[in-house]
C-alpha positions as CSV (number, residue, x, y, z in Angstrom):
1,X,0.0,0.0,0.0
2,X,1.7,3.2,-0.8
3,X,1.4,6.4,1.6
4,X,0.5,9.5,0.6
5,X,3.0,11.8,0.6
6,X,1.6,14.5,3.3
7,X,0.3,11.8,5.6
8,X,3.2,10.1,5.1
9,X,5.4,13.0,6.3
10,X,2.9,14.1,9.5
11,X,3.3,10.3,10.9
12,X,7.1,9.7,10.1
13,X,8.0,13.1,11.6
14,X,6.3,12.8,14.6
15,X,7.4,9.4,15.2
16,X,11.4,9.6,14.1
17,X,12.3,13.2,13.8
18,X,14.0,11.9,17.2
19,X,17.8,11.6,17.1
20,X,18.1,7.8,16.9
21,X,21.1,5.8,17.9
22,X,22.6,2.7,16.3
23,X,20.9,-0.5,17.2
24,X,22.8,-2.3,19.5
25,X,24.5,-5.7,18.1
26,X,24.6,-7.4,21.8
27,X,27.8,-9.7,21.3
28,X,29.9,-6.7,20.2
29,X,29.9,-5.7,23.9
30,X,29.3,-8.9,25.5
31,X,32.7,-10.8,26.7
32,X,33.4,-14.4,27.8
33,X,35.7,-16.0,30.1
34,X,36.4,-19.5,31.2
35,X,37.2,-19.0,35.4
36,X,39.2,-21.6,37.8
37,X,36.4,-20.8,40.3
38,X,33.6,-18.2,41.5
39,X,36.1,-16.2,43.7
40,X,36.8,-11.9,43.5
41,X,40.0,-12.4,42.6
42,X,39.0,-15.4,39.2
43,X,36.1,-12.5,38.9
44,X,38.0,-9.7,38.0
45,X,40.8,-11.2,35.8
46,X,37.3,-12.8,34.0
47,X,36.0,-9.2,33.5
48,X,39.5,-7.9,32.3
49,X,39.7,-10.8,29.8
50,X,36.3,-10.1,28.5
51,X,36.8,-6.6,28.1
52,X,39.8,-7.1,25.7
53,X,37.7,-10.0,23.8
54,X,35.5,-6.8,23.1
55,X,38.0,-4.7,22.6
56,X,39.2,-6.9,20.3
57,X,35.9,-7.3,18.3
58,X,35.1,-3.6,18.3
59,X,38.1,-2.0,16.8
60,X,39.3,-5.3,14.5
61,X,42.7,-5.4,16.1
62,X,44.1,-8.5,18.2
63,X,46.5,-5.9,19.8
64,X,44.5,-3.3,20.6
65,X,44.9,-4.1,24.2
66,X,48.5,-3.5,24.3
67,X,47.1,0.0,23.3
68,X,48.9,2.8,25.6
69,X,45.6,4.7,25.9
70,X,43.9,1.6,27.2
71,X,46.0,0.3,30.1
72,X,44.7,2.4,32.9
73,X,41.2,1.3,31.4
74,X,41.6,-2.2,31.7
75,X,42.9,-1.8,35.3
76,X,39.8,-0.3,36.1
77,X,37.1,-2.7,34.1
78,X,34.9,-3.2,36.8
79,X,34.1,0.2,35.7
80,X,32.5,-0.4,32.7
81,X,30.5,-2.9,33.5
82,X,26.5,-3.5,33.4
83,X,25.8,-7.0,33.9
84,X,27.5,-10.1,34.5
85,X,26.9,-14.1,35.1
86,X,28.4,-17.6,35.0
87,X,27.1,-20.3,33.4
88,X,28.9,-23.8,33.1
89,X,30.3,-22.8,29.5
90,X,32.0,-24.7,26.4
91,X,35.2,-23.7,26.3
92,X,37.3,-20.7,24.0
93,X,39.6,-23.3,22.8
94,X,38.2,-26.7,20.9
95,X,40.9,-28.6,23.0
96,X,40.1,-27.6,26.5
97,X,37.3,-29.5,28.6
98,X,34.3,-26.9,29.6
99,X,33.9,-25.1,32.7
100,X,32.7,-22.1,34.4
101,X,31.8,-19.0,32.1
102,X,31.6,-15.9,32.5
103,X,29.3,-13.5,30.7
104,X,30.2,-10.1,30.7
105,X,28.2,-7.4,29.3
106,X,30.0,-3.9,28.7
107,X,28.1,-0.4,28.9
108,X,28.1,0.5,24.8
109,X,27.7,4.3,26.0
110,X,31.5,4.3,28.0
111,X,33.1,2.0,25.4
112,X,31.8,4.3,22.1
113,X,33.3,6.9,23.9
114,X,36.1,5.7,25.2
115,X,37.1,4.9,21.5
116,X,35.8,8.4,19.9
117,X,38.4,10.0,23.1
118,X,41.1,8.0,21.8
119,X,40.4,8.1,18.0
120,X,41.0,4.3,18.2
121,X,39.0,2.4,14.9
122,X,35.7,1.0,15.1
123,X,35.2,-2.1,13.1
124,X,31.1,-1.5,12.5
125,X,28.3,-4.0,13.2
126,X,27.3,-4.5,9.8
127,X,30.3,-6.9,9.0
128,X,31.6,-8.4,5.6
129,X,31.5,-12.1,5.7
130,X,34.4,-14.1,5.3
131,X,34.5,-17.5,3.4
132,X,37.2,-20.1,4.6
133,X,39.0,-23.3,2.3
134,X,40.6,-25.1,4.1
135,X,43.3,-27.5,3.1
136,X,45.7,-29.9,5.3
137,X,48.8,-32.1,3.7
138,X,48.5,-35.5,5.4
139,X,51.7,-38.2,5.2
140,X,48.7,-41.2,4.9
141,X,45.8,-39.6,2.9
142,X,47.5,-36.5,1.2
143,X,45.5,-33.1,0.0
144,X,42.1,-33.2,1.3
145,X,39.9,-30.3,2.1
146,X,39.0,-29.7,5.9
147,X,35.5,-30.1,6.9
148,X,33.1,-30.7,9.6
149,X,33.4,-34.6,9.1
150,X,36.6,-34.8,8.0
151,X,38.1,-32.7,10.8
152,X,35.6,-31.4,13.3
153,X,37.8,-29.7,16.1
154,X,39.3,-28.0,13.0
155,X,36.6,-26.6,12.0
156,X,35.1,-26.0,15.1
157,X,38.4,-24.1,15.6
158,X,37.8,-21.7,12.9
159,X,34.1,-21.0,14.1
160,X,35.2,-20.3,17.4
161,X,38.2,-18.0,16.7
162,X,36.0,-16.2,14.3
163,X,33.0,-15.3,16.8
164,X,36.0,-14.5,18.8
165,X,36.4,-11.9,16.6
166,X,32.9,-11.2,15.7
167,X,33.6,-11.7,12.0
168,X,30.8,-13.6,10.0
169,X,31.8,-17.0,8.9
170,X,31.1,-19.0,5.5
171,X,32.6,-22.9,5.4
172,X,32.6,-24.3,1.7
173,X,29.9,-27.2,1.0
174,X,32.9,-28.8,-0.5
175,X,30.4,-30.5,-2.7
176,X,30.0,-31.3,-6.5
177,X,30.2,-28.1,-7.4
178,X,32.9,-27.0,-5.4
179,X,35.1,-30.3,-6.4
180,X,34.8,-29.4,-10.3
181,X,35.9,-26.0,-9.3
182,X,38.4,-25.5,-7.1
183,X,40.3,-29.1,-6.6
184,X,42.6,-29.9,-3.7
185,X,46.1,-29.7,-6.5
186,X,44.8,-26.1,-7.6
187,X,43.8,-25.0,-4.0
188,X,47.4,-26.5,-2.6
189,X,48.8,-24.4,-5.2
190,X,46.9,-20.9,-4.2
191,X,45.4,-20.9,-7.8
192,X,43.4,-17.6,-7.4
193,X,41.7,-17.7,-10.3
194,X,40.4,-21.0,-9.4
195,X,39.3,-19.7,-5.9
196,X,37.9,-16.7,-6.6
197,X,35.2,-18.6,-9.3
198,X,34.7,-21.2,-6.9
199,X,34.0,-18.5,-3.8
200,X,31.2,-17.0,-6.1
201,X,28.5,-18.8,-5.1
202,X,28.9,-18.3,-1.6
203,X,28.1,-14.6,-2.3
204,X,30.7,-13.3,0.6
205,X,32.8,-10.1,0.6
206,X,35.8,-11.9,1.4
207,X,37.8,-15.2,0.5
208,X,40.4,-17.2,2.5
209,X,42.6,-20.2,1.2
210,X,44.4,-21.6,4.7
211,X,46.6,-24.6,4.3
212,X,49.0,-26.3,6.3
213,X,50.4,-29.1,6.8
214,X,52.7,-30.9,10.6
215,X,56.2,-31.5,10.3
216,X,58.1,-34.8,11.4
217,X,59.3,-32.6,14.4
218,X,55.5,-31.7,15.2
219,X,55.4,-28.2,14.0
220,X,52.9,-26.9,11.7
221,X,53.6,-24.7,9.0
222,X,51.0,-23.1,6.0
223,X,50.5,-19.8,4.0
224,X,47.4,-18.5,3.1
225,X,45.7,-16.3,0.3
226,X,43.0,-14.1,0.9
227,X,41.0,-11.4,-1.1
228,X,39.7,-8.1,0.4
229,X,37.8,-4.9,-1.3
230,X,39.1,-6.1,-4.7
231,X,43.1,-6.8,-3.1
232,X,44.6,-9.7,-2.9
233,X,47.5,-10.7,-0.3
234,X,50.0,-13.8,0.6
235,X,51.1,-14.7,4.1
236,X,52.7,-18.1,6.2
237,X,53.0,-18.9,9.7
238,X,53.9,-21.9,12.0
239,X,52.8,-22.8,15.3
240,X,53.6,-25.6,17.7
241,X,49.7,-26.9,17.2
242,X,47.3,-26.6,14.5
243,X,45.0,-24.8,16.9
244,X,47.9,-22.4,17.7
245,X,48.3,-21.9,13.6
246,X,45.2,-21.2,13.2
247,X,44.1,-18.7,15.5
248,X,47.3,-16.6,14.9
249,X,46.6,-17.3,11.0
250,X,43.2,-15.9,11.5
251,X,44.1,-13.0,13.6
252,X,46.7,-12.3,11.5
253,X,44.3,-12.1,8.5
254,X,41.2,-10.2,10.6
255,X,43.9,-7.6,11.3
256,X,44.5,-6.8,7.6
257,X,41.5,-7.3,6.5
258,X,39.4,-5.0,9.1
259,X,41.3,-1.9,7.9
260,X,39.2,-2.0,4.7
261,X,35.7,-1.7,6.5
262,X,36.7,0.4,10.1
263,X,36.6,4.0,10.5
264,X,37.9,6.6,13.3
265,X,35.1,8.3,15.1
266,X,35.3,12.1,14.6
267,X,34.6,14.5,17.8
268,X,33.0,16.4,15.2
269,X,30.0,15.6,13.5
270,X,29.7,15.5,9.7
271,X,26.2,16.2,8.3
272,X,25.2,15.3,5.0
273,X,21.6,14.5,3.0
274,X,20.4,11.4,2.3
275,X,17.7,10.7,-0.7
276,X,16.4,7.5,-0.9
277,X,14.3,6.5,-4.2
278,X,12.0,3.3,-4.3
279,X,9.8,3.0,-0.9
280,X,6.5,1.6,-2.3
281,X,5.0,0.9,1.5
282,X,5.1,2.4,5.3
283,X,6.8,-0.8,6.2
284,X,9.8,0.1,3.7
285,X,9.7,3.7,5.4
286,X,10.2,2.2,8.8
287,X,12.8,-0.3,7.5
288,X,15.1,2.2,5.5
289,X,15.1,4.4,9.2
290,X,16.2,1.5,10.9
291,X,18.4,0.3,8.8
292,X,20.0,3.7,8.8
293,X,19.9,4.8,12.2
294,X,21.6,1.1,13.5
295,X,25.2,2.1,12.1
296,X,27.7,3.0,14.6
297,X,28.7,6.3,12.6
298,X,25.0,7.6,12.5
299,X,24.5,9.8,15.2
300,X,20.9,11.9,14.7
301,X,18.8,10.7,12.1
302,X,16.0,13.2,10.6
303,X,13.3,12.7,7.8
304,X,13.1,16.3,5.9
305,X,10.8,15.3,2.9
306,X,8.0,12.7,2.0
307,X,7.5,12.5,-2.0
308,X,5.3,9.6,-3.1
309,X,8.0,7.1,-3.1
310,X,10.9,9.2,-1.9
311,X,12.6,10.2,1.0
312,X,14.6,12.5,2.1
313,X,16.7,12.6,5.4
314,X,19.2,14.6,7.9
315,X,22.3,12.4,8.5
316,X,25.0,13.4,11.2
317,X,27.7,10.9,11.5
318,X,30.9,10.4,12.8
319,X,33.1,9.3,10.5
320,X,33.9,9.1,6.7
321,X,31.3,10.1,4.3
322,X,32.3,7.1,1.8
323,X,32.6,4.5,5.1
324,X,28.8,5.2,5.7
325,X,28.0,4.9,1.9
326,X,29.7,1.8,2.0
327,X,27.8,0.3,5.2
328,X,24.4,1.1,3.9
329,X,25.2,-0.8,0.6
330,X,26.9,-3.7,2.5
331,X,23.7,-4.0,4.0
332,X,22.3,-5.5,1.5
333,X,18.9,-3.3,1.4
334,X,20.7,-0.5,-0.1
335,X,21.7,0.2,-4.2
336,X,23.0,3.2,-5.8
337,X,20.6,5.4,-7.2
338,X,23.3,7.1,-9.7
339,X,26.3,6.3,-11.4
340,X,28.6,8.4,-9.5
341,X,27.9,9.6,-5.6
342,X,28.4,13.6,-5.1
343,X,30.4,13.1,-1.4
344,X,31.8,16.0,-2.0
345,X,28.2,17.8,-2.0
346,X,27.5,16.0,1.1
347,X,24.6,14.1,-0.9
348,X,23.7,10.2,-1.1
349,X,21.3,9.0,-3.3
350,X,20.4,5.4,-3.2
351,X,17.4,3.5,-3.9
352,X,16.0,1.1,-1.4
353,X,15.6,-2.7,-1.7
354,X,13.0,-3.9,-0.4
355,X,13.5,-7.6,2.0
Protein backbone atom coordinates (compact mmCIF):
# COMPACT_ATOMS: atom_id res chain seq x y z
CA UNK A 1 0.00 0.00 0.00
CA UNK A 2 1.71 3.17 -0.81
CA UNK A 3 1.35 6.37 1.59
CA UNK A 4 0.54 9.45 0.61
CA UNK A 5 3.00 11.80 0.62
CA UNK A 6 1.56 14.49 3.30
CA UNK A 7 0.30 11.75 5.64
CA UNK A 8 3.20 10.05 5.14
CA UNK A 9 5.42 13.04 6.32
CA UNK A 10 2.94 14.07 9.49
CA UNK A 11 3.32 10.25 10.87
CA UNK A 12 7.05 9.65 10.11
CA UNK A 13 8.03 13.08 11.63
CA UNK A 14 6.28 12.83 14.63
CA UNK A 15 7.44 9.35 15.19
CA UNK A 16 11.44 9.59 14.06
CA UNK A 17 12.29 13.22 13.81
CA UNK A 18 14.04 11.89 17.21
CA UNK A 19 17.82 11.58 17.12
CA UNK A 20 18.12 7.78 16.87
CA UNK A 21 21.07 5.84 17.90
CA UNK A 22 22.63 2.73 16.30
CA UNK A 23 20.87 -0.45 17.16
CA UNK A 24 22.76 -2.32 19.48
CA UNK A 25 24.54 -5.71 18.14
CA UNK A 26 24.57 -7.43 21.79
CA UNK A 27 27.82 -9.73 21.31
CA UNK A 28 29.91 -6.67 20.16
CA UNK A 29 29.91 -5.73 23.90
CA UNK A 30 29.30 -8.94 25.45
CA UNK A 31 32.71 -10.80 26.69
CA UNK A 32 33.41 -14.37 27.77
CA UNK A 33 35.70 -16.02 30.10
CA UNK A 34 36.44 -19.47 31.19
CA UNK A 35 37.22 -19.02 35.39
CA UNK A 36 39.24 -21.59 37.80
CA UNK A 37 36.39 -20.78 40.26
CA UNK A 38 33.64 -18.18 41.55
CA UNK A 39 36.09 -16.24 43.66
CA UNK A 40 36.83 -11.89 43.53
CA UNK A 41 39.96 -12.44 42.62
CA UNK A 42 38.98 -15.35 39.25
CA UNK A 43 36.08 -12.51 38.91
CA UNK A 44 38.00 -9.74 38.04
CA UNK A 45 40.85 -11.19 35.82
CA UNK A 46 37.30 -12.83 33.97
CA UNK A 47 35.97 -9.17 33.47
CA UNK A 48 39.51 -7.89 32.29
CA UNK A 49 39.70 -10.81 29.79
CA UNK A 50 36.26 -10.12 28.51
CA UNK A 51 36.79 -6.64 28.09
CA UNK A 52 39.85 -7.07 25.68
CA UNK A 53 37.68 -9.97 23.79
CA UNK A 54 35.53 -6.79 23.10
CA UNK A 55 37.96 -4.70 22.62
CA UNK A 56 39.23 -6.91 20.33
CA UNK A 57 35.89 -7.27 18.26
CA UNK A 58 35.07 -3.62 18.29
CA UNK A 59 38.14 -1.97 16.80
CA UNK A 60 39.31 -5.29 14.52
CA UNK A 61 42.74 -5.40 16.12
CA UNK A 62 44.06 -8.47 18.20
CA UNK A 63 46.53 -5.89 19.82
CA UNK A 64 44.46 -3.34 20.65
CA UNK A 65 44.94 -4.10 24.25
CA UNK A 66 48.49 -3.46 24.25
CA UNK A 67 47.14 0.00 23.31
CA UNK A 68 48.95 2.80 25.58
CA UNK A 69 45.59 4.75 25.92
CA UNK A 70 43.90 1.56 27.16
CA UNK A 71 46.02 0.26 30.09
CA UNK A 72 44.66 2.38 32.89
CA UNK A 73 41.16 1.30 31.40
CA UNK A 74 41.61 -2.23 31.67
CA UNK A 75 42.87 -1.81 35.26
CA UNK A 76 39.75 -0.34 36.05
CA UNK A 77 37.10 -2.73 34.07
CA UNK A 78 34.90 -3.23 36.85
CA UNK A 79 34.07 0.18 35.68
CA UNK A 80 32.48 -0.37 32.67
CA UNK A 81 30.53 -2.92 33.49
CA UNK A 82 26.52 -3.48 33.42
CA UNK A 83 25.77 -7.02 33.89
CA UNK A 84 27.54 -10.08 34.50
CA UNK A 85 26.90 -14.13 35.15
CA UNK A 86 28.39 -17.65 35.05
CA UNK A 87 27.08 -20.27 33.37
CA UNK A 88 28.91 -23.81 33.10
CA UNK A 89 30.27 -22.77 29.50
CA UNK A 90 31.97 -24.71 26.41
CA UNK A 91 35.21 -23.69 26.26
CA UNK A 92 37.28 -20.70 24.00
CA UNK A 93 39.57 -23.27 22.80
CA UNK A 94 38.21 -26.69 20.87
CA UNK A 95 40.91 -28.57 22.98
CA UNK A 96 40.12 -27.58 26.46
CA UNK A 97 37.25 -29.49 28.57
CA UNK A 98 34.34 -26.87 29.56
CA UNK A 99 33.87 -25.12 32.72
CA UNK A 100 32.69 -22.07 34.44
CA UNK A 101 31.77 -19.02 32.06
CA UNK A 102 31.59 -15.90 32.48
CA UNK A 103 29.31 -13.46 30.74
CA UNK A 104 30.17 -10.08 30.69
CA UNK A 105 28.21 -7.44 29.32
CA UNK A 106 30.03 -3.95 28.68
CA UNK A 107 28.13 -0.39 28.90
CA UNK A 108 28.11 0.54 24.78
CA UNK A 109 27.72 4.26 26.01
CA UNK A 110 31.47 4.26 28.01
CA UNK A 111 33.11 1.96 25.42
CA UNK A 112 31.80 4.29 22.14
CA UNK A 113 33.28 6.94 23.86
CA UNK A 114 36.13 5.66 25.15
CA UNK A 115 37.11 4.90 21.54
CA UNK A 116 35.81 8.39 19.95
CA UNK A 117 38.38 10.02 23.10
CA UNK A 118 41.11 7.98 21.78
CA UNK A 119 40.43 8.12 17.98
CA UNK A 120 41.01 4.29 18.16
CA UNK A 121 39.01 2.39 14.93
CA UNK A 122 35.65 0.96 15.05
CA UNK A 123 35.23 -2.14 13.07
CA UNK A 124 31.14 -1.54 12.46
CA UNK A 125 28.30 -4.01 13.25
CA UNK A 126 27.30 -4.55 9.78
CA UNK A 127 30.30 -6.90 8.95
CA UNK A 128 31.59 -8.40 5.57
CA UNK A 129 31.46 -12.08 5.75
CA UNK A 130 34.45 -14.14 5.31
CA UNK A 131 34.51 -17.48 3.36
CA UNK A 132 37.23 -20.13 4.58
CA UNK A 133 38.98 -23.26 2.32
CA UNK A 134 40.63 -25.13 4.10
CA UNK A 135 43.30 -27.51 3.13
CA UNK A 136 45.69 -29.92 5.26
CA UNK A 137 48.83 -32.09 3.74
CA UNK A 138 48.48 -35.45 5.41
CA UNK A 139 51.67 -38.23 5.25
CA UNK A 140 48.74 -41.15 4.90
CA UNK A 141 45.85 -39.55 2.91
CA UNK A 142 47.54 -36.51 1.19
CA UNK A 143 45.53 -33.15 0.05
CA UNK A 144 42.14 -33.17 1.29
CA UNK A 145 39.86 -30.30 2.08
CA UNK A 146 38.95 -29.69 5.89
CA UNK A 147 35.54 -30.09 6.86
CA UNK A 148 33.06 -30.65 9.61
CA UNK A 149 33.44 -34.59 9.08
CA UNK A 150 36.58 -34.82 7.96
CA UNK A 151 38.11 -32.67 10.80
CA UNK A 152 35.56 -31.41 13.33
CA UNK A 153 37.77 -29.73 16.13
CA UNK A 154 39.34 -28.01 13.02
CA UNK A 155 36.58 -26.64 12.03
CA UNK A 156 35.08 -25.99 15.10
CA UNK A 157 38.38 -24.05 15.60
CA UNK A 158 37.81 -21.73 12.88
CA UNK A 159 34.10 -20.98 14.14
CA UNK A 160 35.25 -20.29 17.39
CA UNK A 161 38.24 -17.96 16.66
CA UNK A 162 35.96 -16.24 14.27
CA UNK A 163 32.98 -15.30 16.79
CA UNK A 164 36.03 -14.48 18.83
CA UNK A 165 36.40 -11.88 16.59
CA UNK A 166 32.94 -11.22 15.70
CA UNK A 167 33.60 -11.70 12.04
CA UNK A 168 30.78 -13.64 10.05
CA UNK A 169 31.75 -16.96 8.91
CA UNK A 170 31.12 -19.02 5.54
CA UNK A 171 32.55 -22.89 5.40
CA UNK A 172 32.61 -24.27 1.71
CA UNK A 173 29.87 -27.17 1.03
CA UNK A 174 32.90 -28.84 -0.53
CA UNK A 175 30.36 -30.53 -2.67
CA UNK A 176 30.03 -31.31 -6.54
CA UNK A 177 30.19 -28.13 -7.42
CA UNK A 178 32.89 -26.96 -5.38
CA UNK A 179 35.10 -30.34 -6.42
CA UNK A 180 34.81 -29.37 -10.27
CA UNK A 181 35.87 -25.99 -9.27
CA UNK A 182 38.38 -25.53 -7.10
CA UNK A 183 40.31 -29.13 -6.56
CA UNK A 184 42.57 -29.86 -3.74
CA UNK A 185 46.07 -29.71 -6.45
CA UNK A 186 44.79 -26.13 -7.63
CA UNK A 187 43.79 -25.02 -4.04
CA UNK A 188 47.39 -26.46 -2.58
CA UNK A 189 48.81 -24.39 -5.17
CA UNK A 190 46.90 -20.89 -4.23
CA UNK A 191 45.36 -20.86 -7.83
CA UNK A 192 43.41 -17.65 -7.39
CA UNK A 193 41.72 -17.73 -10.32
CA UNK A 194 40.37 -21.02 -9.41
CA UNK A 195 39.33 -19.70 -5.94
CA UNK A 196 37.85 -16.68 -6.63
CA UNK A 197 35.20 -18.61 -9.34
CA UNK A 198 34.66 -21.21 -6.86
CA UNK A 199 33.99 -18.47 -3.84
CA UNK A 200 31.21 -16.97 -6.13
CA UNK A 201 28.51 -18.82 -5.05
CA UNK A 202 28.93 -18.26 -1.57
CA UNK A 203 28.09 -14.61 -2.27
CA UNK A 204 30.71 -13.28 0.63
CA UNK A 205 32.78 -10.10 0.61
CA UNK A 206 35.80 -11.89 1.37
CA UNK A 207 37.79 -15.22 0.52
CA UNK A 208 40.43 -17.18 2.52
CA UNK A 209 42.63 -20.19 1.23
CA UNK A 210 44.39 -21.63 4.72
CA UNK A 211 46.62 -24.56 4.32
CA UNK A 212 48.96 -26.31 6.34
CA UNK A 213 50.42 -29.13 6.81
CA UNK A 214 52.69 -30.92 10.59
CA UNK A 215 56.16 -31.48 10.30
CA UNK A 216 58.07 -34.83 11.41
CA UNK A 217 59.26 -32.65 14.37
CA UNK A 218 55.49 -31.68 15.16
CA UNK A 219 55.42 -28.17 14.02
CA UNK A 220 52.93 -26.88 11.75
CA UNK A 221 53.59 -24.68 8.97
CA UNK A 222 51.03 -23.12 6.02
CA UNK A 223 50.54 -19.77 4.01
CA UNK A 224 47.38 -18.46 3.13
CA UNK A 225 45.65 -16.30 0.29
CA UNK A 226 43.00 -14.08 0.92
CA UNK A 227 40.97 -11.42 -1.09
CA UNK A 228 39.70 -8.07 0.44
CA UNK A 229 37.82 -4.88 -1.29
CA UNK A 230 39.11 -6.06 -4.67
CA UNK A 231 43.08 -6.79 -3.15
CA UNK A 232 44.64 -9.68 -2.95
CA UNK A 233 47.48 -10.65 -0.31
CA UNK A 234 50.03 -13.83 0.57
CA UNK A 235 51.15 -14.68 4.08
CA UNK A 236 52.66 -18.09 6.21
CA UNK A 237 53.02 -18.92 9.74
CA UNK A 238 53.89 -21.94 11.95
CA UNK A 239 52.82 -22.82 15.31
CA UNK A 240 53.61 -25.62 17.75
CA UNK A 241 49.67 -26.86 17.19
CA UNK A 242 47.31 -26.60 14.50
CA UNK A 243 45.02 -24.85 16.86
CA UNK A 244 47.86 -22.41 17.70
CA UNK A 245 48.34 -21.88 13.60
CA UNK A 246 45.18 -21.19 13.18
CA UNK A 247 44.10 -18.69 15.54
CA UNK A 248 47.29 -16.65 14.90
CA UNK A 249 46.63 -17.26 11.03
CA UNK A 250 43.22 -15.86 11.50
CA UNK A 251 44.06 -12.98 13.64
CA UNK A 252 46.67 -12.29 11.47
CA UNK A 253 44.33 -12.08 8.53
CA UNK A 254 41.20 -10.21 10.60
CA UNK A 255 43.93 -7.64 11.30
CA UNK A 256 44.55 -6.78 7.58
CA UNK A 257 41.47 -7.34 6.51
CA UNK A 258 39.41 -4.99 9.08
CA UNK A 259 41.29 -1.91 7.93
CA UNK A 260 39.17 -1.95 4.72
CA UNK A 261 35.66 -1.74 6.54
CA UNK A 262 36.75 0.45 10.13
CA UNK A 263 36.64 3.97 10.52
CA UNK A 264 37.95 6.59 13.28
CA UNK A 265 35.12 8.28 15.07
CA UNK A 266 35.30 12.11 14.64
CA UNK A 267 34.62 14.48 17.85
CA UNK A 268 33.00 16.35 15.25
CA UNK A 269 29.97 15.58 13.53
CA UNK A 270 29.71 15.52 9.75
CA UNK A 271 26.22 16.16 8.33
CA UNK A 272 25.21 15.27 5.01
CA UNK A 273 21.65 14.48 2.95
CA UNK A 274 20.41 11.42 2.26
CA UNK A 275 17.68 10.67 -0.72
CA UNK A 276 16.38 7.50 -0.90
CA UNK A 277 14.28 6.45 -4.17
CA UNK A 278 12.02 3.32 -4.27
CA UNK A 279 9.80 3.04 -0.90
CA UNK A 280 6.53 1.65 -2.30
CA UNK A 281 4.97 0.91 1.54
CA UNK A 282 5.10 2.39 5.31
CA UNK A 283 6.79 -0.76 6.22
CA UNK A 284 9.76 0.11 3.66
CA UNK A 285 9.71 3.69 5.40
CA UNK A 286 10.19 2.16 8.78
CA UNK A 287 12.80 -0.30 7.47
CA UNK A 288 15.13 2.22 5.54
CA UNK A 289 15.12 4.35 9.22
CA UNK A 290 16.16 1.50 10.92
CA UNK A 291 18.38 0.26 8.79
CA UNK A 292 19.98 3.70 8.83
CA UNK A 293 19.87 4.84 12.19
CA UNK A 294 21.56 1.15 13.51
CA UNK A 295 25.19 2.06 12.08
CA UNK A 296 27.65 2.98 14.57
CA UNK A 297 28.69 6.30 12.59
CA UNK A 298 25.03 7.65 12.47
CA UNK A 299 24.53 9.76 15.23
CA UNK A 300 20.93 11.87 14.70
CA UNK A 301 18.76 10.71 12.09
CA UNK A 302 16.04 13.17 10.63
CA UNK A 303 13.26 12.71 7.82
CA UNK A 304 13.11 16.27 5.87
CA UNK A 305 10.85 15.31 2.92
CA UNK A 306 8.04 12.75 2.01
CA UNK A 307 7.53 12.51 -1.98
CA UNK A 308 5.33 9.62 -3.10
CA UNK A 309 7.99 7.11 -3.06
CA UNK A 310 10.94 9.17 -1.93
CA UNK A 311 12.63 10.16 0.98
CA UNK A 312 14.60 12.50 2.12
CA UNK A 313 16.74 12.65 5.36
CA UNK A 314 19.16 14.57 7.85
CA UNK A 315 22.28 12.40 8.46
CA UNK A 316 25.00 13.44 11.16
CA UNK A 317 27.67 10.90 11.46
CA UNK A 318 30.91 10.41 12.78
CA UNK A 319 33.13 9.34 10.47
CA UNK A 320 33.94 9.14 6.71
CA UNK A 321 31.29 10.09 4.33
CA UNK A 322 32.31 7.11 1.75
CA UNK A 323 32.55 4.47 5.10
CA UNK A 324 28.82 5.17 5.72
CA UNK A 325 27.97 4.95 1.95
CA UNK A 326 29.74 1.75 1.98
CA UNK A 327 27.85 0.32 5.17
CA UNK A 328 24.37 1.10 3.90
CA UNK A 329 25.22 -0.77 0.57
CA UNK A 330 26.93 -3.67 2.50
CA UNK A 331 23.73 -3.98 4.02
CA UNK A 332 22.29 -5.52 1.53
CA UNK A 333 18.95 -3.27 1.42
CA UNK A 334 20.67 -0.51 -0.15
CA UNK A 335 21.66 0.21 -4.21
CA UNK A 336 23.03 3.18 -5.82
CA UNK A 337 20.63 5.35 -7.22
CA UNK A 338 23.34 7.10 -9.72
CA UNK A 339 26.35 6.29 -11.41
CA UNK A 340 28.55 8.43 -9.54
CA UNK A 341 27.89 9.61 -5.61
CA UNK A 342 28.44 13.58 -5.11
CA UNK A 343 30.42 13.11 -1.44
CA UNK A 344 31.82 16.03 -1.95
CA UNK A 345 28.21 17.77 -1.95
CA UNK A 346 27.50 15.95 1.13
CA UNK A 347 24.57 14.12 -0.88
CA UNK A 348 23.69 10.24 -1.13
CA UNK A 349 21.35 8.98 -3.29
CA UNK A 350 20.40 5.45 -3.16
CA UNK A 351 17.44 3.48 -3.92
CA UNK A 352 15.97 1.14 -1.38
CA UNK A 353 15.63 -2.73 -1.71
CA UNK A 354 13.04 -3.94 -0.43
CA UNK A 355 13.49 -7.60 1.97
Amino acid sequence: MKIAAHVGLAVLLALFNAPLQGEQVAHLYQGHALVPNQSLIAQRQGVREALQQVLVKLTGNSKIAKSPALETLLLSSDDLVVAQGYTISDSLHATQQPGIGLEVNFSRTALDKLLRENALPVLPSNRPSLLIWTIKDDPITGRQFVNAIRAPDITKQIDLKLQQRGIPLVMPEYDLEDRITLTPTAAWRMDASAIAEASQRYQSDIWVLLRFYTTSSGQVRGSWLYQASGQRKLGDGRAPSVEQFINKSLDRIVDEIAPFYAYVPQKERHRLSLNVAGINSFSGYRGVLEQISRLELVENLQVTRVEGTDLALSVSIGGDIRRFYQSLLRSGYFRPATISQAFERDTLDLSWVAP
